[in-house]
VOGU-3710 file (C-alpha; in Angstrom, 3 decimals, decimal comma):
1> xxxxxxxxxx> 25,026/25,931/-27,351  23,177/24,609/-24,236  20,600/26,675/-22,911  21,168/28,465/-19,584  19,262/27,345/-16,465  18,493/30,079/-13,655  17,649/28,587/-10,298  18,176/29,675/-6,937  21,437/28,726/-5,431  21,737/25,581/-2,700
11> xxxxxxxxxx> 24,477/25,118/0,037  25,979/22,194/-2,645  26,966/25,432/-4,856  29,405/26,442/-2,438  32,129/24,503/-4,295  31,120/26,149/-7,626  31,298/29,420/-6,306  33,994/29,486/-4,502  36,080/28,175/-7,916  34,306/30,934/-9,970
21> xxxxxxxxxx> 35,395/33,734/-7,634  38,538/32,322/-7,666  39,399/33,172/-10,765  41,579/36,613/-10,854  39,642/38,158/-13,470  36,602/37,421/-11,824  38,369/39,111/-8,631  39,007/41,756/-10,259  35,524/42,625/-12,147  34,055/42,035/-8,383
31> xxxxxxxxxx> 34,440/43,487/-4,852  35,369/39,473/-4,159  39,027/38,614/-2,023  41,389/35,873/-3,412  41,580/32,669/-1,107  38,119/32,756/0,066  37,524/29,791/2,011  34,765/26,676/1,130  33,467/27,244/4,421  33,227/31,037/4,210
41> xxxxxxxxxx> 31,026/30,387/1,066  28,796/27,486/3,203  27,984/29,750/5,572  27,200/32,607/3,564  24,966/30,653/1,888  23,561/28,822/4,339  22,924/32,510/6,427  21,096/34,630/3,806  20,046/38,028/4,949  16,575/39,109/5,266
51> xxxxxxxxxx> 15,402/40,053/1,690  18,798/38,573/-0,637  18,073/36,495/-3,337  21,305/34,137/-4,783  20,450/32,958/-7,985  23,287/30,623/-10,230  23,432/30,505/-13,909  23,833/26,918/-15,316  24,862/25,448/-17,867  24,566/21,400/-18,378
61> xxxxxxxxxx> 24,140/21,760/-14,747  27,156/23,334/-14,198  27,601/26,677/-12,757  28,854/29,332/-14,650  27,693/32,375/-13,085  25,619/33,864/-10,124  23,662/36,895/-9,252  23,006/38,104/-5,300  19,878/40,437/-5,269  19,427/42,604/-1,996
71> xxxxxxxxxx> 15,998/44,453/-1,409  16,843/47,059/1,123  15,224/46,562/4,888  15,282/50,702/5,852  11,329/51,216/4,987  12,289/54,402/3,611  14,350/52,643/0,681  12,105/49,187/0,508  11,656/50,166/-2,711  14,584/49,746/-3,812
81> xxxxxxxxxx> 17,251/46,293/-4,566  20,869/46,359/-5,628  22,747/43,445/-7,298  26,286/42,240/-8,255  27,107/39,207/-10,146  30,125/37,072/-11,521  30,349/34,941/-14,644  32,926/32,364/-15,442  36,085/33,241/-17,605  35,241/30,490/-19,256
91> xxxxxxxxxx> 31,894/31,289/-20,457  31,780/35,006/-21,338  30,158/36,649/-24,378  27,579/33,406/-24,074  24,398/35,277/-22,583  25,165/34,881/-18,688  25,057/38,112/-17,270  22,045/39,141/-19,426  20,189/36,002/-18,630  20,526/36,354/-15,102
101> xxxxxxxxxx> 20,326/40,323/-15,379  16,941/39,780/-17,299  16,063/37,544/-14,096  16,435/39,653/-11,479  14,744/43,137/-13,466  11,888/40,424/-13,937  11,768/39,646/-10,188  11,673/43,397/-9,320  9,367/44,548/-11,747  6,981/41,423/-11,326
111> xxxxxxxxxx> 6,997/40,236/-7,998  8,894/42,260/-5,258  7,793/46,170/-5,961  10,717/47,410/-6,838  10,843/50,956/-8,154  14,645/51,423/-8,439  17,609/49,305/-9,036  21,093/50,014/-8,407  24,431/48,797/-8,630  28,214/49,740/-8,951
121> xxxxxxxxxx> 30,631/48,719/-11,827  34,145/49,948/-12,073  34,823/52,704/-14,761  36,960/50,011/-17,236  34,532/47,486/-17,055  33,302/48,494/-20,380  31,522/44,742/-21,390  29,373/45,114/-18,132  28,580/48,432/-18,818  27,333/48,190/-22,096
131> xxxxxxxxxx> 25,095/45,573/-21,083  23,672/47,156/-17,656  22,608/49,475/-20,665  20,956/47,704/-22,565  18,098/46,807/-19,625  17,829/50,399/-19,132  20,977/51,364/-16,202  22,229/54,824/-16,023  25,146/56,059/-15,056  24,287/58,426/-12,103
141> xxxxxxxxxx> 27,681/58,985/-10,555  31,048/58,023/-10,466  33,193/56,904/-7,525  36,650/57,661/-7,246  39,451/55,482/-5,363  35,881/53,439/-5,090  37,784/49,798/-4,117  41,236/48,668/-4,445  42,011/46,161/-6,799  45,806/44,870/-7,566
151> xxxxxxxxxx> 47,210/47,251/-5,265  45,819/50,427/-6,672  42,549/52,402/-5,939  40,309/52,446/-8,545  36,929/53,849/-9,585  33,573/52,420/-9,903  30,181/54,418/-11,931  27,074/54,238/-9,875  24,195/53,205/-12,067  20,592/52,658/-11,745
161> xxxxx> 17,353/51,602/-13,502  14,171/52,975/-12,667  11,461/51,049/-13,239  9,123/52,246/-16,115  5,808/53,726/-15,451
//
């Protein structure tokens, strides 16, 4: 297998991304809305907010999954970044997620002070969960009627890592 690149993502991505959340499953793992347009995912990435960091994971320079990292502005909760992230159908069970998972703990252990990292997953999402696990993620909560997702409201666990002493 190819080894998998992380970089930071670039405005000619928006293509990529914009196929990749396409993809129903992907919806459906994601907070994400079928038909999003090519420009809607230009200007998002072209108008990053203060302290998000969109990473891609490639593959023979091809995109097969990104990562958006948000440190939080309020300078009560600076210290801590939540994340979400979307792989390609077509490249599951290959190392994504925990390549670019292993990323982003890396960024806010190592270079951005981050104490706390958190994140939402919905409840069936068993694959995700198991490996939020394995870099440490708790369960702390669960959300009910959290999104809606093929017409029916479902629920999401709120999880977190906290960065070891």
């Amino acid at each position: 297998m190819s080894q998998i690149e992380i970089r930071h993502v670039t405005i000619d991505d928006a293509l990529a991304l914009q196929q990749l959340y396409s993809q129903p499953d992907t919806q459906a793992s994601t907070l994400q809305l079928p038909h999003t347009s090519l420009k809607n995912w230009q200007d998002r990435l072209t108008n990053l907010r203060l302290g998000a960091y969109l990473l891609v994971a490639c593959i023979d320079g091809k995109v097969v999954g990104q990562i958006g990292l948000e440190v939080e502005q309020s300078p009560r909760r600076r210290h801590v970044a939540h994340f979400g992230l979307g792989v390609d159908v077509n490249h599951r069970g290959k190392g994504i997620a925990q390549a670019m998972i292993a990323t982003v703990v890396d960024m806010c252990d190592n270079w951005l002070a981050i104490e706390r990292i958190e994140l939402t997953v919905f409840t069936d999402n068993a694959a995700a969960i198991a490996v939020y696990r394995k870099f440490g993620f708790e369960i702390e909560g669960t959300a009910r009627r959290f999104a809606l997702r093929h017409g029916e409201q479902v629920d999401a666990h709120f999880m977190a890592r906290l960065r070891p002493d």
